[in-house]
C-alpha positions in Angstrom: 23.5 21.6 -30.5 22.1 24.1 -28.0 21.8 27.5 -27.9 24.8 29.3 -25.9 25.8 33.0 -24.8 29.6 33.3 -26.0 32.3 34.8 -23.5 34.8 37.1 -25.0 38.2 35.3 -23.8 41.6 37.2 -24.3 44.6 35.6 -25.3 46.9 34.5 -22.3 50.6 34.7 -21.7 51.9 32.6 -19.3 55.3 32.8 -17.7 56.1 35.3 -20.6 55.1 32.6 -23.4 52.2 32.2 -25.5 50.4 29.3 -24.9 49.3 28.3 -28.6 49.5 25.4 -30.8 48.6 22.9 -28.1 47.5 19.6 -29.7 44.1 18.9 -29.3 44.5 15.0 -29.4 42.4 13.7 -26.3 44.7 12.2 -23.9 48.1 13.1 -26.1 51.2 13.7 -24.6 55.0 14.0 -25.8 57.7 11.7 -24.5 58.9 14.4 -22.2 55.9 16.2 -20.8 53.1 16.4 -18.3 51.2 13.0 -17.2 48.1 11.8 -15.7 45.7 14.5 -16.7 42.3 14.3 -14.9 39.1 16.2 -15.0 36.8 16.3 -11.8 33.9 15.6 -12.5 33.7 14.4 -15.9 31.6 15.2 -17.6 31.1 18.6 -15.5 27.2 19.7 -15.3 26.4 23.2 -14.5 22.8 22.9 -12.9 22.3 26.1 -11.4 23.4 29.5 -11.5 25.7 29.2 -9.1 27.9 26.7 -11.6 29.7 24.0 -11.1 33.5 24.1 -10.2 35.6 21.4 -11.9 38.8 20.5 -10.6 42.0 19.7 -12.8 45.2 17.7 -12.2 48.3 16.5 -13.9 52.1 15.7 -13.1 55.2 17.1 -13.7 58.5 18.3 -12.7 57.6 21.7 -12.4 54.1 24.2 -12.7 54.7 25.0 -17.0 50.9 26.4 -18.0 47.4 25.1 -18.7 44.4 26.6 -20.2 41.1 25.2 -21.3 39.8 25.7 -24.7 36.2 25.2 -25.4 34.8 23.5 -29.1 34.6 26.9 -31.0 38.4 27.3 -29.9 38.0 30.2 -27.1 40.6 29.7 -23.9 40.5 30.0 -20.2 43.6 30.1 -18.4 44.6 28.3 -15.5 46.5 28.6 -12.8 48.1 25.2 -11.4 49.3 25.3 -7.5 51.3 22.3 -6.3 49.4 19.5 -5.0 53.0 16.9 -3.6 53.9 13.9 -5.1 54.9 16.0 -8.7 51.1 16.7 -8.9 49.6 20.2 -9.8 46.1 21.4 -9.6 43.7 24.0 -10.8 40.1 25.1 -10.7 37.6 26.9 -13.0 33.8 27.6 -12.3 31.9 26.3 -15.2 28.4 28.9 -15.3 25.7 29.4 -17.9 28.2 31.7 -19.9 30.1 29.0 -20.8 30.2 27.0 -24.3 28.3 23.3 -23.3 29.9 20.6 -25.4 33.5 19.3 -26.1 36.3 21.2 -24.0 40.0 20.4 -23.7 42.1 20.8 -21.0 46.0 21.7 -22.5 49.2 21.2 -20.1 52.7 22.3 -21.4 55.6 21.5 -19.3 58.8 19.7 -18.7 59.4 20.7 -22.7 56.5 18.6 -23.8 52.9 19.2 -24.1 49.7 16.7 -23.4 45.8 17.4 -23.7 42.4 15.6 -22.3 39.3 16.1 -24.1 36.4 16.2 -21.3 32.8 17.7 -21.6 30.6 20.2 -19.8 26.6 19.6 -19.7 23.2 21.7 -19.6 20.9 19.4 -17.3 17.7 17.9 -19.3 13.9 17.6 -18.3 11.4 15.0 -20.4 7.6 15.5 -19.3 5.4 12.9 -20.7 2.2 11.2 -20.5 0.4 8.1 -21.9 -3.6 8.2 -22.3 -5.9 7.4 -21.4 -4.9 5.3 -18.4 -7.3 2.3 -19.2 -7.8 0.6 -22.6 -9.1 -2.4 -24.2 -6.8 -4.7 -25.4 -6.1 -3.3 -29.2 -7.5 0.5 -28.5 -4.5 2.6 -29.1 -2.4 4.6 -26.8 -1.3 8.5 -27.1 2.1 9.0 -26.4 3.4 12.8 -26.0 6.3 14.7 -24.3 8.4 17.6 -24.4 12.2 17.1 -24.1 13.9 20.4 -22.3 17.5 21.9 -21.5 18.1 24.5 -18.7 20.5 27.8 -19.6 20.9 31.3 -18.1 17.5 32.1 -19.1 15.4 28.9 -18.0 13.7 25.9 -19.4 13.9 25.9 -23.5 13.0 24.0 -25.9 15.1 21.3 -26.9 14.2 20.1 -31.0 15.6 17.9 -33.3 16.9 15.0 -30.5 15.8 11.3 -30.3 14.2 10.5 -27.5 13.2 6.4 -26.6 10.4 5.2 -25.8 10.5 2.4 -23.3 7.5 -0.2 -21.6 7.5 -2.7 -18.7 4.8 -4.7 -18.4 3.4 -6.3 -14.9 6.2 -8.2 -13.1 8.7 -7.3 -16.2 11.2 -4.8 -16.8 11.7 -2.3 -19.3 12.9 -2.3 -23.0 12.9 0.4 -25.6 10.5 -0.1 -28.5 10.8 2.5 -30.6 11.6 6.1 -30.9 10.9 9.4 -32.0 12.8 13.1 -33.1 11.3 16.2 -30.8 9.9 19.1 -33.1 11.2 22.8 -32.9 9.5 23.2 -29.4 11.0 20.2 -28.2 7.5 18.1 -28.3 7.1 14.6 -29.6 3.7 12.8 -29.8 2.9 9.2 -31.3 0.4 6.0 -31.4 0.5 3.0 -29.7 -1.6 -0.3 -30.1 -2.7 -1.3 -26.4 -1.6 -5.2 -25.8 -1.0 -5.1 -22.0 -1.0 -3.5 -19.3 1.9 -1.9 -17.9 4.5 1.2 -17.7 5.5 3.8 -20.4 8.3 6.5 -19.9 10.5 8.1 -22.3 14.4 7.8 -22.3 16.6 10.3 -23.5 21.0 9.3 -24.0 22.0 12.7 -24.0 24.7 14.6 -26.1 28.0 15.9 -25.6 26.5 19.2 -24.4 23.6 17.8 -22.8 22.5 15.7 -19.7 20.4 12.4 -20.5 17.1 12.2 -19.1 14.5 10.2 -18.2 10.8 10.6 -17.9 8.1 10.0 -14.7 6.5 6.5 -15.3 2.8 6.2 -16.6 0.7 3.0 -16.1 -1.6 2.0 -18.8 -4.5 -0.3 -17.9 -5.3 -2.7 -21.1 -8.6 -4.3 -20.3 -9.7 -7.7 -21.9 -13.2 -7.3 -22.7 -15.4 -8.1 -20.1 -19.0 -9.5 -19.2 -21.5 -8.1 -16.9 -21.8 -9.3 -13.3 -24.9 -8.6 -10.5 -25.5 -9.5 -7.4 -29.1 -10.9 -6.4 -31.1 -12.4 -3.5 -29.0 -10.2 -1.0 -30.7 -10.1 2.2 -29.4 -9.2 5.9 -31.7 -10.8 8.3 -33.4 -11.1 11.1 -34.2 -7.5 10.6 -34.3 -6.1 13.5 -31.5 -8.3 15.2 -30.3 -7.8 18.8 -26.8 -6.7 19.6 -24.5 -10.1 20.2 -27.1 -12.3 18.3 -26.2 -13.8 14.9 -27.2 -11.6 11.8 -26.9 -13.9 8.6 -25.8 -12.5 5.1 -26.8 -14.3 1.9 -26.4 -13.6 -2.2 -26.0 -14.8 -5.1 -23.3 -13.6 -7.5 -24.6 -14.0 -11.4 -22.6 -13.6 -15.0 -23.8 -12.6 -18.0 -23.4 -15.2 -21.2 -24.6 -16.6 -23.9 -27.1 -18.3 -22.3 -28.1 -15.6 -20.4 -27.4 -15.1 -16.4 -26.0 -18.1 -14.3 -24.5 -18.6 -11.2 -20.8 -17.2 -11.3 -18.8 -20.0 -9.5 -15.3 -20.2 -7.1 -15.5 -16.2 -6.9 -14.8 -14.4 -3.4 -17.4 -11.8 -3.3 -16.8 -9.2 0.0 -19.2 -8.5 2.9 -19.6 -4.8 3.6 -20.6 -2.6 6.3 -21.4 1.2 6.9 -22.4 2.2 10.4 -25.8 4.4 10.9 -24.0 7.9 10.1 -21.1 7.1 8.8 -19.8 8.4 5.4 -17.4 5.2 4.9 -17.8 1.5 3.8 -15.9 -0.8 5.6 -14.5 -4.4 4.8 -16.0 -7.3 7.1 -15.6 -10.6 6.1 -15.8 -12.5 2.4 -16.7 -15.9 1.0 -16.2 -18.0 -2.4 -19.2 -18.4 -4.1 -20.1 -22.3 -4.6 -21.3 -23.8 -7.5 -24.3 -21.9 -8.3 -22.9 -19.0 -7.5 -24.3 -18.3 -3.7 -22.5 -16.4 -1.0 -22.8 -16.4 2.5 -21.5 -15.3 5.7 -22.6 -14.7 9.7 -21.7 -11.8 12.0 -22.4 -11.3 15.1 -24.4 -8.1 15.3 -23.0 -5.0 17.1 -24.1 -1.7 15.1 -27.6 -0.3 13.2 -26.3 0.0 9.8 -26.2 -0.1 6.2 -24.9 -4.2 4.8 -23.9 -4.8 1.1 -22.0 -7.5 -1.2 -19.2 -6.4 -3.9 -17.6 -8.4 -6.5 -14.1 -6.8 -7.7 -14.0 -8.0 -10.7 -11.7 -10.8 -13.0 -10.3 -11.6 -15.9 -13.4 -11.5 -18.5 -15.9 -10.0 -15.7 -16.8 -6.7 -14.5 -17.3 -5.2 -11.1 -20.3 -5.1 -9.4 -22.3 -4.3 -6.2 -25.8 -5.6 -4.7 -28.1 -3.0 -3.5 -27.6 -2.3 0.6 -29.8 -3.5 3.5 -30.3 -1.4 6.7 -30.2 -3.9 9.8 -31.4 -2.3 12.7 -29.8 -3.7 16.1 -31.6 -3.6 19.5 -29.6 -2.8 22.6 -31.5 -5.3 25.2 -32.1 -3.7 28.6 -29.6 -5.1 31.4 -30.8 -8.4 32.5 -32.3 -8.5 36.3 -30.2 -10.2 39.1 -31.8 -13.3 40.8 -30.3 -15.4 43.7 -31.5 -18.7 45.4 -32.1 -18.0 48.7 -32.8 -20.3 52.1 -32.0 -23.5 50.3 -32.2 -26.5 52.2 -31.7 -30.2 51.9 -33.3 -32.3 54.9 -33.6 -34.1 56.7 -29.7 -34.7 57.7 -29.0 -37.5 58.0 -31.5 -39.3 56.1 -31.9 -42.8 56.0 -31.8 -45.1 53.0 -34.5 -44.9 50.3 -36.2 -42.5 52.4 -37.6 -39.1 51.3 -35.4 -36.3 50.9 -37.0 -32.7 51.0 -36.1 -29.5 49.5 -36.9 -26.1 49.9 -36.0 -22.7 49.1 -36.6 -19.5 47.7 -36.2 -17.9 44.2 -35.5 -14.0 44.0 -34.9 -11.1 41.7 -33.4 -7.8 42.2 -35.8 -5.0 42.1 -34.6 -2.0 44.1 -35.1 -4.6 46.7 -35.1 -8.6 46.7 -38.4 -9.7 46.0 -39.8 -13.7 45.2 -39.6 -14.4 41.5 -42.6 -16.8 41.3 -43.7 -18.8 38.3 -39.9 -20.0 37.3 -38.6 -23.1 36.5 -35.6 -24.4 38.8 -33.7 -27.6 39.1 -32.7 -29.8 41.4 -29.2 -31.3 40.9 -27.1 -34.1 43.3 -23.3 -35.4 43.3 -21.6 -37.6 44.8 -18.5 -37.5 46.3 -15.4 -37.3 43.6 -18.5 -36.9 40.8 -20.3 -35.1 38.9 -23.1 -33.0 39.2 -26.2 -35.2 37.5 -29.9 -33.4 36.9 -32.4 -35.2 39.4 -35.5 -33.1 38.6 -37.6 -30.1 38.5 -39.4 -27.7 40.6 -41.8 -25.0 39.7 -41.4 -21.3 42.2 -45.2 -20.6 43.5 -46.2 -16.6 43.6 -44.3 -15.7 46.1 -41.1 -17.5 44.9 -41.0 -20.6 47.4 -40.3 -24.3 45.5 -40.9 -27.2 47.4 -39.9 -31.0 46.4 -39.0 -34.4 47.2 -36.9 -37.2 46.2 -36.0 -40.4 47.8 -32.5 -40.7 49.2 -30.3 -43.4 48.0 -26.5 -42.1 48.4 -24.8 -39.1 50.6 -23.8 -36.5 48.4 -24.3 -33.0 47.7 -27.5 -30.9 46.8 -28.2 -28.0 45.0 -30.8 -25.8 43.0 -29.9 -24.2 39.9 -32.1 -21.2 38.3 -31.3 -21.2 34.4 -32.2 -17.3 33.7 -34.5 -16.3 30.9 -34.5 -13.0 28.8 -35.0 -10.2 31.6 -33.2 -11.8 34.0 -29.6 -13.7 35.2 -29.4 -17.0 36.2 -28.1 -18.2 39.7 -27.4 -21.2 42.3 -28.0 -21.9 45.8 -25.5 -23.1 47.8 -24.7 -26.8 47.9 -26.3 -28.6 50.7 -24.3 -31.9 52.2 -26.7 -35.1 53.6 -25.3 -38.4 54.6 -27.9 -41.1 54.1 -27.9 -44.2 56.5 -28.6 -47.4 55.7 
């Protein structure tokens, strides 16, 4: 039981009669007497210093008395007001002061008497903890605690109480598999055998002067034992790469065994990547590894930075990580603008299988248009309702001038097309119409 502070009580009179002798039978009542005794709440828990008010009912013909007796036999007297309907009410503030335990509410009225056993609670606290938080499968587990109850004065000890201890495993719920009795300070401590992983907490039911309680969950990791992994061969290349070109990321993830290191098959393995400055890793892409354990992915380069492989882990293998590769990525310089200029298609008409002649200018943007000699261009024809269709190709002389010929065997449409290269755009004339006679 716990430890209380006792409340001198003096007898009460009531209506100038003694209430004494009540029968203490919970629920008891004679044939002509008060009814329907209730206790709100039930069981009543004073949590705080402030208390905790309880509120008590019954029926009869008129108010008679009722008092409260706690377990060691000390009374509080009530005082019942109507409540209609036949019923009466009372209140009492339940504090710290009071006994905790097994109280009875007496009534006497209508020339008969009735009681209702009810109980008043201290709240509970259980603290506990279950290390370490990863095992191996058959290590053992420390299980320890400290079961508390809250009076006047604080937090103290509470000894001598069972207290369950309860596990869920992953994806199950839990169940009480054994127990243990708290010491004089209220601490309990015992030894598990680590089979799974899961959640431990301790349960406590309570007592008739106590609040049950139940402990904070702890997860216990049980580990099967493992083999080593690694991560070989990992290479970001080309090195350096330029921004929007493809940057391709290869590996090999390896196990430990008997026969040494192999290729770790149907594992995803994660691609990794830390920016130039930055204090983060962040997640890219990932691939299964095939047969022979490789690993591969391609990303389109955007960032200088720091590229790296990690295996998580699974059942019966361990984590690992390949060492990192710094990529850097070149920003290309703004590609220069070119245009076909002066393009011409002649002469128009032009008769059957005769020649056709073009001409033009090729020309690139610096600060100024100037010719863009020493380029490829090439000369393209549809015909009405078509397609375009390649016809062939023309080479710019220094200043930027192509010249050609082709003979003439359908009207259609003509143009010039300039393909780019890596400093500069590409562009098209304008399309040049000739109707060829026959």
């Amino acid at each position: 039981m716990l430890k209380r502070i006792h409340a001198a009580i003096a007898a009460v009179v009531l209506g100038g009669a003694a209430l004494v002798a009540l029968p203490a039978t919970a629920g008891a009542a004679t044939a002509a007497g008060p009814s329907d005794l209730t206790v709100s709440p039930s069981p009543v828990v004073v949590g705080t210093g402030a208390g905790t008010t309880a509120t008590f009912t019954y029926k009869a013909s008129d108010k008679g008395a009722a008092r409260l007796v706690d377990r060691d036999g000390r009374t509080v007297p009530l005082d019942p007001a109507p409540a209609g309907s036949g019923a009466y009410t009372a209140t009492y503030g339940f504090t710290f002061k009071d006994e905790p335990g097994v109280w009875t509410l007496q009534v006497r009225a209508d020339g008969g008497t009735a009681s209702k056993e009810f109980q008043v609670h201290w709240p509970t606290d259980l603290d506990f903890d279950a290390a370490p938080d990863v095992v191996r499968k058959g290590d053992r587990i420390k299980l320890t605690g400290a079961l508390t109850y809250l009076d006047g004065d604080g937090r103290q000890a509470y000894g001598g109480q069972k207290v369950h201890i309860a596990f869920k495993p992953v994806g199950g719920s839990y169940t009480r598999v054994t127990s243990v009795t708290t010491d004089g300070s209220g601490k309990f401590s015992l030894d598990r055998q680590a089979s799974e992983s899961g959640w431990w907490r301790a349960e406590f039911d309570g007592a008739t002067d106590a609040e049950p309680a139940t402990s904070d969950s702890d997860r216990v990791d049980v580990k099967l034992p493992v083999s080593r992994t690694r991560i070989t061969g990992f290479d970001a290349s080309p090195e350096p790469v330029d921004a929007g070109d493809t940057l391709r990321l290869r590996g090999r993830l390896e196990i430990s065994g008997f026969a040494g290191w192999t290729g770790y098959p149907g594992q995803r393995v994660k691609i990794l990547f830390k920016p130039a400055g930055g204090y983060r890793w962040q997640y890219v892409t990932s691939d299964w590894t095939d047969r022979y354990g490789r690993f591969g992915a391609d990303i389109k380069a955007r960032t200088t930075g720091w590229w790296r492989a990690e295996f998580a882990g699974a059942a019966g293998a361990a984590y690992t990580a390949s060492a990192t590769d710094y990529v850097t990525v070149r920003v290309p310089r703004p590609k220069a603008g070119t245009r076909v200029a002066g393009f011409d298609a002649s002469p128009e008409p032009v008769g059957y299988h005769r020649y056709l002649t073009f001409r033009g200018t090729l020309q690139i943007w610096k600060y100024g248009w100037h010719g863009y000699g020493h380029q490829k261009v090439t000369v393209w024809f549809k015909k009405p309702g078509g397609s375009w269709h390649y016809v062939k190709t023309l080479w710019t002389n220094n200043t930027g001038k192509f010249w050609g010929a082709t003979k003439a065997s359908a009207s259609g449409y003509w143009r010039v097309v300039f393909a780019g290269n890596g400093e500069t755009t590409g562009s098209t004339s304008r399309i040049d119409w000739v109707r060829v006679k026959r």
